[in-house]
py3Dmol code that shows the C-alpha trace and the ligand (Angstrom):
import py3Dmol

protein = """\
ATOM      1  CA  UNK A   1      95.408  88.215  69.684  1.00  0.00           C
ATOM      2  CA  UNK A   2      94.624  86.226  72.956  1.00  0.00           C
ATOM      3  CA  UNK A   3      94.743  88.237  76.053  1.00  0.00           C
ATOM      4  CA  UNK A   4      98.053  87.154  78.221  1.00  0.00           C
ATOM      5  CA  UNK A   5      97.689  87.022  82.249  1.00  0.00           C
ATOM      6  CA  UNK A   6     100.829  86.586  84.175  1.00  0.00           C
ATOM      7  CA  UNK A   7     100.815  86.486  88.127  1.00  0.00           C
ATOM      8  CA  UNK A   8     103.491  88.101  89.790  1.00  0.00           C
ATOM      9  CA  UNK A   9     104.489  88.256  93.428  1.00  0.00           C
ATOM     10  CA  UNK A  10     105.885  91.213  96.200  1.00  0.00           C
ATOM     11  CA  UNK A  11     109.115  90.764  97.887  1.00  0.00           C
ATOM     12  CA  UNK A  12     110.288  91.645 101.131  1.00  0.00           C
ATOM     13  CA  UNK A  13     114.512  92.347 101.695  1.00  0.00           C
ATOM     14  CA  UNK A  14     116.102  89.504 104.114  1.00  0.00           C
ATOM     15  CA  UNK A  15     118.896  91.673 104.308  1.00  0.00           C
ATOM     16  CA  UNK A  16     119.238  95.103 103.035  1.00  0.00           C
ATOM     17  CA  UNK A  17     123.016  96.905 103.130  1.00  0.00           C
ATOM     18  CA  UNK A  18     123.019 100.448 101.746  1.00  0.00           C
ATOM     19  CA  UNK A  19     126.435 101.527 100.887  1.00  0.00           C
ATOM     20  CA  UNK A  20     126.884 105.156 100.776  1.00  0.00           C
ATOM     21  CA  UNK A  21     125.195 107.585  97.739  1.00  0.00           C
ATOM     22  CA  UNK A  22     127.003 107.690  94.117  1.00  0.00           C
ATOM     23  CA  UNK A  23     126.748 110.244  91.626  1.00  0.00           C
ATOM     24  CA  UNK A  24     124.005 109.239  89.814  1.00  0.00           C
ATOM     25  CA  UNK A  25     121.524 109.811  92.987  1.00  0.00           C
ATOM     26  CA  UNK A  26     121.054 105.974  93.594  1.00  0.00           C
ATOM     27  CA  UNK A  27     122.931 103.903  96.616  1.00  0.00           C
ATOM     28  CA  UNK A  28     125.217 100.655  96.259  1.00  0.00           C
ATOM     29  CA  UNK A  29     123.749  97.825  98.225  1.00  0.00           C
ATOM     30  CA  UNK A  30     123.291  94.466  98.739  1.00  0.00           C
ATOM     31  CA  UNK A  31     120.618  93.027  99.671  1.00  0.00           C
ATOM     32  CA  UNK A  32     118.688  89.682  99.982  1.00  0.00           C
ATOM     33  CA  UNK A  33     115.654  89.597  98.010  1.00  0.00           C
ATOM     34  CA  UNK A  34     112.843  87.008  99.062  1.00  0.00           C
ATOM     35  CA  UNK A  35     109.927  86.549  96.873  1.00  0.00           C
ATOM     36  CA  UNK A  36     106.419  85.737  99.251  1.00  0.00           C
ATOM     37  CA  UNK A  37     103.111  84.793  98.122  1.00  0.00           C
ATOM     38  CA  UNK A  38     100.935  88.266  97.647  1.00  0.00           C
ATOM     39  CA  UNK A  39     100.772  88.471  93.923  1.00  0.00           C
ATOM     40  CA  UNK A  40      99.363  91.339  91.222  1.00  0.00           C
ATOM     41  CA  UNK A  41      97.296  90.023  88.166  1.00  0.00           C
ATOM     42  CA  UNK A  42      98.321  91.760  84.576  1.00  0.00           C
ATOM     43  CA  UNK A  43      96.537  91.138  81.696  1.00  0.00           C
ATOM     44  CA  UNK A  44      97.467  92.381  78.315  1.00  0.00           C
ATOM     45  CA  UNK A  45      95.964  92.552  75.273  1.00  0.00           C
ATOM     46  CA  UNK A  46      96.292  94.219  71.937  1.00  0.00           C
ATOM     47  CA  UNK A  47      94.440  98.049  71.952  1.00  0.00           C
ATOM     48  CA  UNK A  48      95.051 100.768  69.336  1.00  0.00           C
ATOM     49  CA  UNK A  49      96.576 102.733  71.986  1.00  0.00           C
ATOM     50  CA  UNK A  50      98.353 101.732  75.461  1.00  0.00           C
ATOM     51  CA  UNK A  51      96.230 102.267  78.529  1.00  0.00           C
ATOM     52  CA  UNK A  52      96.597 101.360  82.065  1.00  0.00           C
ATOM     53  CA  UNK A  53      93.027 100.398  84.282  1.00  0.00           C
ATOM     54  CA  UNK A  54      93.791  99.338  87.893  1.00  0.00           C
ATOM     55  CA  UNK A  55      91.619  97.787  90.101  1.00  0.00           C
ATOM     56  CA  UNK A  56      91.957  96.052  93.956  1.00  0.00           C
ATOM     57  CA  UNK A  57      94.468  97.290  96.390  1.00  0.00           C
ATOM     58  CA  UNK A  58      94.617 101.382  96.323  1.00  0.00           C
ATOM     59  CA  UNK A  59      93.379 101.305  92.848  1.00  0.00           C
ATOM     60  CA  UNK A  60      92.716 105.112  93.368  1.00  0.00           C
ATOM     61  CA  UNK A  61      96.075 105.953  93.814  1.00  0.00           C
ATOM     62  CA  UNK A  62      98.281 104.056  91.464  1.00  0.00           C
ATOM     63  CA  UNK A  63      99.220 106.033  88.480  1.00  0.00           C
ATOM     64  CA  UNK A  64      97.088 105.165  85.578  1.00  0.00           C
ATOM     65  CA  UNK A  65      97.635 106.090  82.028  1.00  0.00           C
ATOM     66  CA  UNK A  66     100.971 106.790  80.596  1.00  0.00           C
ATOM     67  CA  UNK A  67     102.880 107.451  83.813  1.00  0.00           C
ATOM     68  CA  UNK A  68     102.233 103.862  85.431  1.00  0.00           C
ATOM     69  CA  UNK A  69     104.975 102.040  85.062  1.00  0.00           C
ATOM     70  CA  UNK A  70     103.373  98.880  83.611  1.00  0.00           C
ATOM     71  CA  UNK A  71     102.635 101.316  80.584  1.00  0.00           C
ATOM     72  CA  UNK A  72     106.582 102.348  80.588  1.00  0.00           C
ATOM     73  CA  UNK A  73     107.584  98.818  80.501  1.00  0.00           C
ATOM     74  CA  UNK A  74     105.380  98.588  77.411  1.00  0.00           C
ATOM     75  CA  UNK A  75     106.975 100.893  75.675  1.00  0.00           C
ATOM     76  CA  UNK A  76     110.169  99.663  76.518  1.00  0.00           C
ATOM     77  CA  UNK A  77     109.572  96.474  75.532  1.00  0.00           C
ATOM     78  CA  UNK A  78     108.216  97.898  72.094  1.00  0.00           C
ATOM     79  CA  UNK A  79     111.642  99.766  71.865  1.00  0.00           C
ATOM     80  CA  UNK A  80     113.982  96.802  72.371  1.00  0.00           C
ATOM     81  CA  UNK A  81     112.479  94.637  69.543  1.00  0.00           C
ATOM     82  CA  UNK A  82     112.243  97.924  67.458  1.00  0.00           C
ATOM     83  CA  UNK A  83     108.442  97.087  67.324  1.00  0.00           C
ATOM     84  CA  UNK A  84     106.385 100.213  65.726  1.00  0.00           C
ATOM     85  CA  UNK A  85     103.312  98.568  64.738  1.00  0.00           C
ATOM     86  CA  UNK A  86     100.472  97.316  67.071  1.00  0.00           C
ATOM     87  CA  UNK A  87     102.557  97.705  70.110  1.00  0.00           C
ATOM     88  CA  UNK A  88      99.361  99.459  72.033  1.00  0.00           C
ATOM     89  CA  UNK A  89      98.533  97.253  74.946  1.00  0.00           C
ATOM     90  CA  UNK A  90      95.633  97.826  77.207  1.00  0.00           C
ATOM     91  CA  UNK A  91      97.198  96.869  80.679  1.00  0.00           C
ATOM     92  CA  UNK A  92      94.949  95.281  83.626  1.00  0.00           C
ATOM     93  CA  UNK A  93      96.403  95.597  86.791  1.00  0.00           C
ATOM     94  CA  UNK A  94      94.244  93.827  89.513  1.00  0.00           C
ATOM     95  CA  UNK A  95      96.282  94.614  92.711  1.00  0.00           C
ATOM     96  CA  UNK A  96      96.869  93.112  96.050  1.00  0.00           C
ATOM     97  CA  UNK A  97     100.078  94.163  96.593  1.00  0.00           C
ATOM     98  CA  UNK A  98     100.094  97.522  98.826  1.00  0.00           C
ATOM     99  CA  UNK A  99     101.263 100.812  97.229  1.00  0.00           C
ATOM    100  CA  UNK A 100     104.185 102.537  98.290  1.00  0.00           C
ATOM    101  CA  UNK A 101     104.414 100.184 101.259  1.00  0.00           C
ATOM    102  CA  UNK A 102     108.483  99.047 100.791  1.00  0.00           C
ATOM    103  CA  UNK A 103     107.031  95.432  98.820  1.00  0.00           C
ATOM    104  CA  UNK A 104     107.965  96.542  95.271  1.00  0.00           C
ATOM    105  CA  UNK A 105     104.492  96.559  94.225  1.00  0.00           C
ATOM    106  CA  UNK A 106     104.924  98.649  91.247  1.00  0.00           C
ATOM    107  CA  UNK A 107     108.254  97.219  89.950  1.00  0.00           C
ATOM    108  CA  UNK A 108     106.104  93.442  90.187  1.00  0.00           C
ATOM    109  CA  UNK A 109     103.764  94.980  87.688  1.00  0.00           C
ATOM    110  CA  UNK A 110     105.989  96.544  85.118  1.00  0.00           C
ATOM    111  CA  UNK A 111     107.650  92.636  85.411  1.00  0.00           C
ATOM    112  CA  UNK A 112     104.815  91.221  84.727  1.00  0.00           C
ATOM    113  CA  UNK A 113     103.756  93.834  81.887  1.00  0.00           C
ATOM    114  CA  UNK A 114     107.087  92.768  80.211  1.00  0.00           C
ATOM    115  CA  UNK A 115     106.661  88.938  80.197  1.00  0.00           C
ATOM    116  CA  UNK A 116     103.104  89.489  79.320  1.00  0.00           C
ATOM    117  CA  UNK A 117     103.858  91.241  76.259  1.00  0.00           C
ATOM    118  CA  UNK A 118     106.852  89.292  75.320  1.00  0.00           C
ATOM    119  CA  UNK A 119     104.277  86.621  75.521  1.00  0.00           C
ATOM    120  CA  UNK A 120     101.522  88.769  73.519  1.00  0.00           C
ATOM    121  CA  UNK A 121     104.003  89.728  70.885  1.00  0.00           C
ATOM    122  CA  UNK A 122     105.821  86.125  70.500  1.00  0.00           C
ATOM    123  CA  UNK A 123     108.619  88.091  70.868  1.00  0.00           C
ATOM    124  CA  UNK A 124     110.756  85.641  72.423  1.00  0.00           C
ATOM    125  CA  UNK A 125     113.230  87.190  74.716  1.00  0.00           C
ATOM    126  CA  UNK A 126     115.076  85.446  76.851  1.00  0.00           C
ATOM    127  CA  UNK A 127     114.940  85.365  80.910  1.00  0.00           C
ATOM    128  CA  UNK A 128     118.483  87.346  81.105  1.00  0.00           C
ATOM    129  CA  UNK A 129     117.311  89.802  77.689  1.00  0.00           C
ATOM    130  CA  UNK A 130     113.969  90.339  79.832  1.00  0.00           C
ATOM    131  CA  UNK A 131     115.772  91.472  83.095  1.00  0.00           C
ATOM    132  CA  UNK A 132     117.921  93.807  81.185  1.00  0.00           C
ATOM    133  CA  UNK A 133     114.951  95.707  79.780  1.00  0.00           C
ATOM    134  CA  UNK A 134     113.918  95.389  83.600  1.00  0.00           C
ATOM    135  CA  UNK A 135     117.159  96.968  84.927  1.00  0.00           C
ATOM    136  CA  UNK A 136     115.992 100.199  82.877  1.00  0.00           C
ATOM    137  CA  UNK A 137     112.724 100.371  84.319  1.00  0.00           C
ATOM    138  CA  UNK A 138     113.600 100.009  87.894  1.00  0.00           C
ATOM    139  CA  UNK A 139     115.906  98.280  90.204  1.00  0.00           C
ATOM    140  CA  UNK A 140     113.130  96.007  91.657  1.00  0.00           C
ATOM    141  CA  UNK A 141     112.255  95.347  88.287  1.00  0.00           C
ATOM    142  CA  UNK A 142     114.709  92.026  87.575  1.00  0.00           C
ATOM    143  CA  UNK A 143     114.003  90.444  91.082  1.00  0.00           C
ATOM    144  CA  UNK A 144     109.891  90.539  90.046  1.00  0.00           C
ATOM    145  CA  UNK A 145     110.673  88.434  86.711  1.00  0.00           C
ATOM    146  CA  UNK A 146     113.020  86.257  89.240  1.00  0.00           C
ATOM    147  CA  UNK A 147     111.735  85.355  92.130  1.00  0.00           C
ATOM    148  CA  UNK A 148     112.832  82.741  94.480  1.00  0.00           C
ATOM    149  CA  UNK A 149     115.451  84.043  97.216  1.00  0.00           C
ATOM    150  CA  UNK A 150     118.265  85.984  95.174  1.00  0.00           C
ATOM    151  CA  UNK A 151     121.421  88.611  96.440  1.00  0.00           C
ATOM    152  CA  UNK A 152     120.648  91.808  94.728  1.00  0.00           C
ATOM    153  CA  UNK A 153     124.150  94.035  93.733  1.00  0.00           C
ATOM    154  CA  UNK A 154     124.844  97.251  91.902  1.00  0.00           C
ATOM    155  CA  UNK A 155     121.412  98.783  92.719  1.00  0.00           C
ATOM    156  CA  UNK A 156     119.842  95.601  93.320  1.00  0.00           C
ATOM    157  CA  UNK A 157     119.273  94.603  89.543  1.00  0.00           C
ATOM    158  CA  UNK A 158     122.243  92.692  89.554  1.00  0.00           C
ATOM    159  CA  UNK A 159     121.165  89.044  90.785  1.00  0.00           C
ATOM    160  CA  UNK A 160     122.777  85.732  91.484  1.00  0.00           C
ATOM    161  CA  UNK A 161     120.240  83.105  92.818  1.00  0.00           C
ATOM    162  CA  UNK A 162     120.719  82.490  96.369  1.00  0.00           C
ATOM    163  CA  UNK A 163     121.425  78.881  97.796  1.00  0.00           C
ATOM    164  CA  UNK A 164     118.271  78.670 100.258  1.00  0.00           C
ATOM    165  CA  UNK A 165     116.410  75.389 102.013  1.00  0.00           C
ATOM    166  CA  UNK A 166     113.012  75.276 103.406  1.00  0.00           C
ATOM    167  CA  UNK A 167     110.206  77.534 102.664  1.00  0.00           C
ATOM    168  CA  UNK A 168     109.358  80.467 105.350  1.00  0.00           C
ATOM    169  CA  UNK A 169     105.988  81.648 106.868  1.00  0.00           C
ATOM    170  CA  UNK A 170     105.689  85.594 107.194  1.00  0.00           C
ATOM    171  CA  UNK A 171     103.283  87.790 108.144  1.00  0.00           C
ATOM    172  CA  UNK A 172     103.029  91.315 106.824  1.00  0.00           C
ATOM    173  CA  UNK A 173     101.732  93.970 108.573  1.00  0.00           C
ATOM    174  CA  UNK A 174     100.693  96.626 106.438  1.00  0.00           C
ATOM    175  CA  UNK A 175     100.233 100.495 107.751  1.00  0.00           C
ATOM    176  CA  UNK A 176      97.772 103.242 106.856  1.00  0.00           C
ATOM    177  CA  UNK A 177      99.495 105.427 104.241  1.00  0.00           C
ATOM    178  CA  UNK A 178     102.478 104.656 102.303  1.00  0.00           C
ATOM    179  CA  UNK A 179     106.426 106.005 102.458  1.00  0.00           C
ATOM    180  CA  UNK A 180     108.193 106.999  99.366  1.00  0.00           C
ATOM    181  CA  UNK A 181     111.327 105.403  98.590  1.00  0.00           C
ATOM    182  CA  UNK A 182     113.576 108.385  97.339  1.00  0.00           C
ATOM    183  CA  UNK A 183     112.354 110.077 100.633  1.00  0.00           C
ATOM    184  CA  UNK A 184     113.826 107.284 102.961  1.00  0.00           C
ATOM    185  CA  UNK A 185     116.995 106.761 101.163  1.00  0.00           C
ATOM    186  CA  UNK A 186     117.546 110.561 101.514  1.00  0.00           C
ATOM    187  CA  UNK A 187     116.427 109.932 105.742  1.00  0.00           C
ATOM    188  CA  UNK A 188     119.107 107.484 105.458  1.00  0.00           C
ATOM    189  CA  UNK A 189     121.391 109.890 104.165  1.00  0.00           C
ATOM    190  CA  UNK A 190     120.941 112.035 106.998  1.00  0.00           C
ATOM    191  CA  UNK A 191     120.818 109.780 110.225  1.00  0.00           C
ATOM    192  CA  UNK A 192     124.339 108.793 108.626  1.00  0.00           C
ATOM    193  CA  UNK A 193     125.467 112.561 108.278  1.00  0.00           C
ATOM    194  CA  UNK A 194     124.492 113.228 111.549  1.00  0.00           C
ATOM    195  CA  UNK A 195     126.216 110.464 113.402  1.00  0.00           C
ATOM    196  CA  UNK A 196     129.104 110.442 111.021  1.00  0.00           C
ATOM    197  CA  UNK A 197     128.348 106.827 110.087  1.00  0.00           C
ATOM    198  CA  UNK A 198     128.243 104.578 107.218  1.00  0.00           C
ATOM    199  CA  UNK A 199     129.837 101.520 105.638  1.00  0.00           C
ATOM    200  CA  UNK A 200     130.190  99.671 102.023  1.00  0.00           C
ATOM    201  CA  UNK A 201     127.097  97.088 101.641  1.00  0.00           C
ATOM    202  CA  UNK A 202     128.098  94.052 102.068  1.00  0.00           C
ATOM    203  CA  UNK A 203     126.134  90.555 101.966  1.00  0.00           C
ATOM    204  CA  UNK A 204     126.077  88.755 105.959  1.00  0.00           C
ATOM    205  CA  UNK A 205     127.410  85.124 105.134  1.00  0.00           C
ATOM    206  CA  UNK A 206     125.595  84.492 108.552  1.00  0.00           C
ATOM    207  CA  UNK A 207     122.429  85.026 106.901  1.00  0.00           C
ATOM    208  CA  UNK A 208     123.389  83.049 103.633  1.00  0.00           C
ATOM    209  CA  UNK A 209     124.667  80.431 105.468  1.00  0.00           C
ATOM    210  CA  UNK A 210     120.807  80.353 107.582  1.00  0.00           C
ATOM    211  CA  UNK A 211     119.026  80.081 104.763  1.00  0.00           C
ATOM    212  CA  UNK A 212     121.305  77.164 103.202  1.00  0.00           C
ATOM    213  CA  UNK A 213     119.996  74.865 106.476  1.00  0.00           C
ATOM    214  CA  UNK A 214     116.516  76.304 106.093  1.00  0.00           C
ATOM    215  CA  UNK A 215     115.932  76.793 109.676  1.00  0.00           C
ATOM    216  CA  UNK A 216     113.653  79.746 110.201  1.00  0.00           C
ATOM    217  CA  UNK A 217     115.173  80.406 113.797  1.00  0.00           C
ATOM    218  CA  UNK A 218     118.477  80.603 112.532  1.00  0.00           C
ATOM    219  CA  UNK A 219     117.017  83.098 110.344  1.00  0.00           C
ATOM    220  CA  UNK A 220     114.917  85.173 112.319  1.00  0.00           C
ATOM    221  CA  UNK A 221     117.893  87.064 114.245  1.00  0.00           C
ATOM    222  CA  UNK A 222     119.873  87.618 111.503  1.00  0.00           C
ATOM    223  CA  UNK A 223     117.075  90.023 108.802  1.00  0.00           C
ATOM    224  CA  UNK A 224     118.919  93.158 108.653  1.00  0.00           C
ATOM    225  CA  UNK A 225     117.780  96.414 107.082  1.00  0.00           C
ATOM    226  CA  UNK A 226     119.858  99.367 106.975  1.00  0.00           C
ATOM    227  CA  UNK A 227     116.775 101.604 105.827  1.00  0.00           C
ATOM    228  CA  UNK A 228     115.267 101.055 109.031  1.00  0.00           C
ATOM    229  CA  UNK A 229     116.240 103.417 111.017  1.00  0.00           C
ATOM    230  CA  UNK A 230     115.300 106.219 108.655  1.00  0.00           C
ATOM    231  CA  UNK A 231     111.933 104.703 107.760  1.00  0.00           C
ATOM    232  CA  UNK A 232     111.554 104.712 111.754  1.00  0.00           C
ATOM    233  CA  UNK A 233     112.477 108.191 111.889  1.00  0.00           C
ATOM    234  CA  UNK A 234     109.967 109.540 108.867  1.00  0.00           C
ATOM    235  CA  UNK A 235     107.244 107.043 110.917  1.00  0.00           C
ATOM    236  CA  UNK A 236     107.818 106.539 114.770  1.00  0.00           C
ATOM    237  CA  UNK A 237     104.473 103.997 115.038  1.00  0.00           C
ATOM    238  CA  UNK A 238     106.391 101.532 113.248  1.00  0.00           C
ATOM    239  CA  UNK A 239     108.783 101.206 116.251  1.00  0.00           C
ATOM    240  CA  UNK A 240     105.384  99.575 118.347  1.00  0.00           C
ATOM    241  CA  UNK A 241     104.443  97.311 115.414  1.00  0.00           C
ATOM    242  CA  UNK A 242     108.683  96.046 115.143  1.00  0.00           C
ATOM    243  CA  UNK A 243     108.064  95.756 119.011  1.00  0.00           C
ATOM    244  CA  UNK A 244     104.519  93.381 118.823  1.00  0.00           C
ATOM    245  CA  UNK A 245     106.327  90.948 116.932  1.00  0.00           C
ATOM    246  CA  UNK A 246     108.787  89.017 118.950  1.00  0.00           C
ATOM    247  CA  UNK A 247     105.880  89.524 121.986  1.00  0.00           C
ATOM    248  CA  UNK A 248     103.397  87.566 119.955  1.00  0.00           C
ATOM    249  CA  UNK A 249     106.734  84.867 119.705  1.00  0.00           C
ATOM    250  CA  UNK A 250     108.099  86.101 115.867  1.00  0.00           C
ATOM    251  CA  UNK A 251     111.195  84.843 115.119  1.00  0.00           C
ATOM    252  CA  UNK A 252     112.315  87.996 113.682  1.00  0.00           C
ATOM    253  CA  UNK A 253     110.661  91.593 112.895  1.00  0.00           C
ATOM    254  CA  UNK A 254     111.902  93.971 109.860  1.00  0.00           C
ATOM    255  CA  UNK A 255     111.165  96.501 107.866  1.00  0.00           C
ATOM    256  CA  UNK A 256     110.234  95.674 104.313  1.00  0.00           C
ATOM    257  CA  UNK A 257     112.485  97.525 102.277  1.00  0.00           C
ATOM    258  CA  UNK A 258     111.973 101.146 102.596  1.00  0.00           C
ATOM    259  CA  UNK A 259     108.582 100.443 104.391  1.00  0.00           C
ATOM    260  CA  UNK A 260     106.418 101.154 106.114  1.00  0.00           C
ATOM    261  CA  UNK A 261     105.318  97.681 105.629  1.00  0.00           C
ATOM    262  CA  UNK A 262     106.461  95.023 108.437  1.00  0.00           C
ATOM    263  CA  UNK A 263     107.361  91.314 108.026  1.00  0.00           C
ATOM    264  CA  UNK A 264     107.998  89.260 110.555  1.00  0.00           C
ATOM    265  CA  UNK A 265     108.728  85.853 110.659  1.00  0.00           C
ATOM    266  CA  UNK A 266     106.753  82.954 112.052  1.00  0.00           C
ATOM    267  CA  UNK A 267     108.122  79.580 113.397  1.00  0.00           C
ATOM    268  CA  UNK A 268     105.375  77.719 111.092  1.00  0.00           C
ATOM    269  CA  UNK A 269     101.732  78.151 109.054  1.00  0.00           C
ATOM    270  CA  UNK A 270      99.927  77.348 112.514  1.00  0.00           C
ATOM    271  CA  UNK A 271     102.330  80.503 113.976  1.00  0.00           C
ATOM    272  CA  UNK A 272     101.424  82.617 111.356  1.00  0.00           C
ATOM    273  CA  UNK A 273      97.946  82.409 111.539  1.00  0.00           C
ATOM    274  CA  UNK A 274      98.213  83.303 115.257  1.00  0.00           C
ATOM    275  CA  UNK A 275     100.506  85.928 114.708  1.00  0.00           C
ATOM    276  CA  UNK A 276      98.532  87.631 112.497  1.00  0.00           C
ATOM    277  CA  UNK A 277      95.719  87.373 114.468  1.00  0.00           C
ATOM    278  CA  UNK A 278      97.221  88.868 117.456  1.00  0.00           C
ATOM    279  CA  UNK A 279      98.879  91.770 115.260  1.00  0.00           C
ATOM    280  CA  UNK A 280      95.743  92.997 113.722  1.00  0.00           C
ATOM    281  CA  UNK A 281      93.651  92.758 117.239  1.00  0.00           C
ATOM    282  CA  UNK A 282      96.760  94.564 118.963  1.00  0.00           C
ATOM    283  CA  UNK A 283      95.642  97.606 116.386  1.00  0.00           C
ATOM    284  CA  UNK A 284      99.772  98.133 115.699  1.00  0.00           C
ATOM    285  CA  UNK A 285      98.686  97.759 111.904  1.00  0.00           C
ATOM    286  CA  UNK A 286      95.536  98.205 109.988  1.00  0.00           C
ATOM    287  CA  UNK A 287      95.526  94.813 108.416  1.00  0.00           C
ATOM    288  CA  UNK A 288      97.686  91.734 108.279  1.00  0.00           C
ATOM    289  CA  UNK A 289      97.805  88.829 105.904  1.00  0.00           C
ATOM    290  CA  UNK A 290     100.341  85.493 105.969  1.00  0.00           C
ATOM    291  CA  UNK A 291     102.373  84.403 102.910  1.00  0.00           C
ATOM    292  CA  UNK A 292     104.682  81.963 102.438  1.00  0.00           C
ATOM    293  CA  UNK A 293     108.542  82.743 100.702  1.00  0.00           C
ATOM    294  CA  UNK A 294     110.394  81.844  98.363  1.00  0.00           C
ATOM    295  CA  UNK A 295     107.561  82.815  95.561  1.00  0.00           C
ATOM    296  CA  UNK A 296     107.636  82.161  92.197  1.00  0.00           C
ATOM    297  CA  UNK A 297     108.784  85.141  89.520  1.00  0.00           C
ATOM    298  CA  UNK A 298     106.399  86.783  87.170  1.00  0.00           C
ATOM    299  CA  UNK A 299     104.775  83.443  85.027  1.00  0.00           C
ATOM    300  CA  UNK A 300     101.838  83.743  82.519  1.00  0.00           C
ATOM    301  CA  UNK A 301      99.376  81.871  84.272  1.00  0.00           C
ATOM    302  CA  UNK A 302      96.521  82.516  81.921  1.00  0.00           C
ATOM    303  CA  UNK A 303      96.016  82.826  78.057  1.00  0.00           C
ATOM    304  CA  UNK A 304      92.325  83.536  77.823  1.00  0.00           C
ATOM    305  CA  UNK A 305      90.075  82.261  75.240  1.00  0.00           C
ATOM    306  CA  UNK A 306      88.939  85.598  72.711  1.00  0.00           C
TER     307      UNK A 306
END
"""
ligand_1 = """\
21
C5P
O 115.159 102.162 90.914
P 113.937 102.768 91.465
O 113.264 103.713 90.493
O 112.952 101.785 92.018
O 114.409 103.653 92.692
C 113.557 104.588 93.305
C 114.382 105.553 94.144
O 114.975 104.879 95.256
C 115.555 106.179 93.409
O 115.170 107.346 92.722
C 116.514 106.490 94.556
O 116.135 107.680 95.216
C 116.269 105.354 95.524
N 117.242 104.241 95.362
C 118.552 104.437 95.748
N 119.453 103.409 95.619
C 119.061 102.220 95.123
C 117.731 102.001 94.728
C 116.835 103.043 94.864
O 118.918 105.515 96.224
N 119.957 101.239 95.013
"""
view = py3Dmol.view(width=600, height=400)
view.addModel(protein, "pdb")
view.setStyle({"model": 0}, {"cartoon": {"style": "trace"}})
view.addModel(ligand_1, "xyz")
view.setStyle({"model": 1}, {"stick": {}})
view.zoomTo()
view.show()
């Protein structure tokens, strides 16, 4: 069978509202999911077994073999169309997306893994049966295979496509070392202990309303991200990167979702390439690069000739 490449992009959180902790470990929110331009290459093809082989972006320390999650979302896949036979896959992951770094780099790859093999396998799922199997995986997962700018409920794998004008020209800054998700939710848990604070999530209509007239200085003031504060507290330096921002003239400065990335928002592609500029040489990150949002979802991009 013809190997299968599908593209898939990171996301940064335009508004992120943790409510508090429920049983099952994970936190109500809503959030704003925006899809920008740094994308992970999959390619699958048929193998006797499943493997995993990453290469680019902190190749050494993504989970290869049966752990990665790509390989997971295999073997999901497999399970949902009750698929015994041939359902090895060797995975390629070619990465740019950062690890660990709050841009649901991982989650983007087990997307693409699963419209990759639905591809490989003719399986034929639809979009909505796809993000179901995604839900299980992850609660990234269904915004990879989505894209676009979408409200994320429940644990953020239930999405409604959001009404949004105008595309948007970030920069991220990315910083040395990663933060673990499950460790800043659990920072959150304590800022809000200690200060006896805390609220139900619930989605800013200022911000929605923002993105409906497409104006990125309407939007700029209003990114919101209630993991902030405890991905500020597990890495103070982030507080001097959130601070270059708005004095190199961004619109608006946030933590990517539980970080330590930072995006901040330019007025324009000429801004952007400034602002970047000015970030890296201010040495508040170790590297910037510009993207645009909203992004396409995962796609096959690529069926390659055997
Ligand atoms: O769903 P995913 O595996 O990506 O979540 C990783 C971790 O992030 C969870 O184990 C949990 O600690 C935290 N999380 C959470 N509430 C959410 C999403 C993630 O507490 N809504």
């Amino acid at each position: 069978m013809t190997p299968v490449t599908v593209r898939v992009p990171a996301k940064v959180n335009l508004q992120l509202s943790v409510g508090p902790r429920r049983d099952d470990g994970y936190h109500d929110l809503v959030t704003v999911y925006h899809a920008v331009s740094l994308f992970d290459e999959v390619t699958v093809q048929s193998a006797d077994k499943t493997s995993v082989r990453v290469t680019g972006q902190d190749a050494a320390s993504v989970p290869a073999g049966r752990a990665n999650l790509a390989a997971r979302a295999a073997r999901a896949l497999a399970a949902r169309l009750n698929r015994r036979r041939k359902s090895g896959v060797q995975i390629e992951i070619r990465k740019r997306i950062p690890m660990a770094a709050g841009l649901a780099g991982g989650s983007a790859d087990a997307a693409a893994t699963l419209v990759a093999c639905n591809d490989l396998w003719d399986a034929g799922l639809t979009p909505a049966e796809l993000r179901e199997v995604a839900a299980g995986l992850g609660s990234d997962v269904p915004f990879a295979l989505l894209g676009g700018t979408a409200v994320g409920q429940g644990r953020g794998e239930r999405l409604t496509a959001a009404l949004a004008a105008g595309s948007y020209h970030w920069v991220l800054a990315f910083a040395a070392g990663g933060l673990s998700t499950p460790e800043v939710y659990a920072a959150c848990d304590r800022l809000r202990a200690a200060r006896g604070s805390g609220h139900e999530a619930a989605l800013s209509t200022e911000l929605m309303a923002a993105l409906r007239s497409g104006d990125p200085a309407a939007v700029g003031p209003l990114l919101s991200n209630d993991l902030q504060p405890a991905a500020i507290s597990l890495r103070p330096d982030l507080r001097r990167a959130l601070a270059a921002g708005p004095e190199f003239g961004a619109l608006g400065a946030i933590v990517s979702g539980s970080g330590p990335t930072c995006a901040f928002l330019a007025a324009n592609a000429g801004h952007a390439r400034e602002l970047a500029v000015s970030l890296t040489g201010s040495g508040v990150c170790r590297g910037a690069v510009r993207v645009r949002g909203p992004a396409a979802g995962a796609a096959v991009i690529a069926a390659e000739p055997e």
